[in-house]
C-alpha positions as CSV (number, residue, x, y, z in Angstrom):
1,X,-91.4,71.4,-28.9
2,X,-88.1,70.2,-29.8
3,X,-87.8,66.8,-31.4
4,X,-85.0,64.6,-29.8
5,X,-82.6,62.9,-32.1
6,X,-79.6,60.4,-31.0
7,X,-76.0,62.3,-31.3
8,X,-73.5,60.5,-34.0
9,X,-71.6,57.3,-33.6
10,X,-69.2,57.8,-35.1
11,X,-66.7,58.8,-32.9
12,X,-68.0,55.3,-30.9
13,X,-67.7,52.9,-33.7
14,X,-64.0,54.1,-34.1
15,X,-63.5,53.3,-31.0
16,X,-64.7,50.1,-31.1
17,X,-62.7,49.0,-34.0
18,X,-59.5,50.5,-32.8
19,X,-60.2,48.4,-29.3
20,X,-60.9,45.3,-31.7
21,X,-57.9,45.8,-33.5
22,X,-55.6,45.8,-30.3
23,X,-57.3,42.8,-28.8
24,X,-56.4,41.0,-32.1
25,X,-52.9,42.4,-32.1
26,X,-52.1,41.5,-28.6
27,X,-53.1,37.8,-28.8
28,X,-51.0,37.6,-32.1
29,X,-48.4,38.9,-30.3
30,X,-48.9,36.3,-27.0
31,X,-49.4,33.2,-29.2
32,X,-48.0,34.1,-32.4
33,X,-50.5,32.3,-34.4
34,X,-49.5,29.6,-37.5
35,X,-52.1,30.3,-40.2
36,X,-52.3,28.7,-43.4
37,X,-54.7,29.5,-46.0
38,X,-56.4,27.1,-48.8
39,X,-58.3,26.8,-52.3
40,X,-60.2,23.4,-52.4
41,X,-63.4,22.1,-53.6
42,X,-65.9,21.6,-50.5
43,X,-65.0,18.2,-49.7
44,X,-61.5,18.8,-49.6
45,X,-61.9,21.6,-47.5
46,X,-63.8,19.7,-45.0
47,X,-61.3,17.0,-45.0
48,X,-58.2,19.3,-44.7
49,X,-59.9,21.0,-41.3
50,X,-60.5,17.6,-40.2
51,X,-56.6,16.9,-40.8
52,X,-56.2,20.0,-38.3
53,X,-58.4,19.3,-35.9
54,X,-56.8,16.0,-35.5
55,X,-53.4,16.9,-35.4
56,X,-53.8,19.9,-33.5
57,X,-56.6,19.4,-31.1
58,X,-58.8,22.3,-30.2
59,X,-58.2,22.8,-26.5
60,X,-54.7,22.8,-26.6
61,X,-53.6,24.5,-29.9
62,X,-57.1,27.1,-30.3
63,X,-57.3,25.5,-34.2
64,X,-60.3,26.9,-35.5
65,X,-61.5,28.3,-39.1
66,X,-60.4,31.4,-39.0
67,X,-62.1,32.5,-42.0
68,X,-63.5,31.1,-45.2
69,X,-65.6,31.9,-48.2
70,X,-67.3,30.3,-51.2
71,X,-65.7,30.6,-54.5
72,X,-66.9,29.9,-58.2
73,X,-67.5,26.0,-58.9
74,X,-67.8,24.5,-55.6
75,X,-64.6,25.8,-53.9
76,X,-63.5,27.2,-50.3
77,X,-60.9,29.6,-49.7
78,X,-60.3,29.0,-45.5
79,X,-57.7,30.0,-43.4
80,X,-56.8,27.5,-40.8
81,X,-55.1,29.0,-37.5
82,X,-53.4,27.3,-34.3
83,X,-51.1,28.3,-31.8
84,X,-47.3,26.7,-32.8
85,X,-47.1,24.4,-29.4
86,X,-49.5,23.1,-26.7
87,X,-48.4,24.7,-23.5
């Protein structure tokens, strides 16, 4: 009896990607996102998105955290992103 095994995805997961990648291109290329990136200590970091999220509200300028990480003595590196008007 044959045993069954599942075929390689590896010809899937690259397509995925590549279709993740064009997504992210294309709404770059509709919105033409500002992004700003920043080093600060945790509080600072949560008081600069708040300074963000404030000036550029959420619904109308899609500010969000685009991506962040924990550094070496209590710092964030974040990038902050939002569309350049309100339409």
């Amino acid at each position: 009896m044959a045993k069954f095994t599942s075929p390689p995805l590896d010809g899937l997961k690259r397509r995925i990607n590549r279709h993740r990648e064009q997504v992210s291109a294309r709404r770059d290329q509709q919105g033409h996102f500002i992004r700003e990136t920043y080093c600060l200590t945790r509080e600072e970091a949560r008081q600069k998105a708040r300074e963000w999220f404030d000036a550029f509200p959420k619904a109308a300028y899609w500010t969000e955290v685009e991506s962040w990480r924990p550094l070496e003595g209590d710092r964030i590196e974040f990038t902050m992103r939002r569309l350049p008007t309100a339409d």
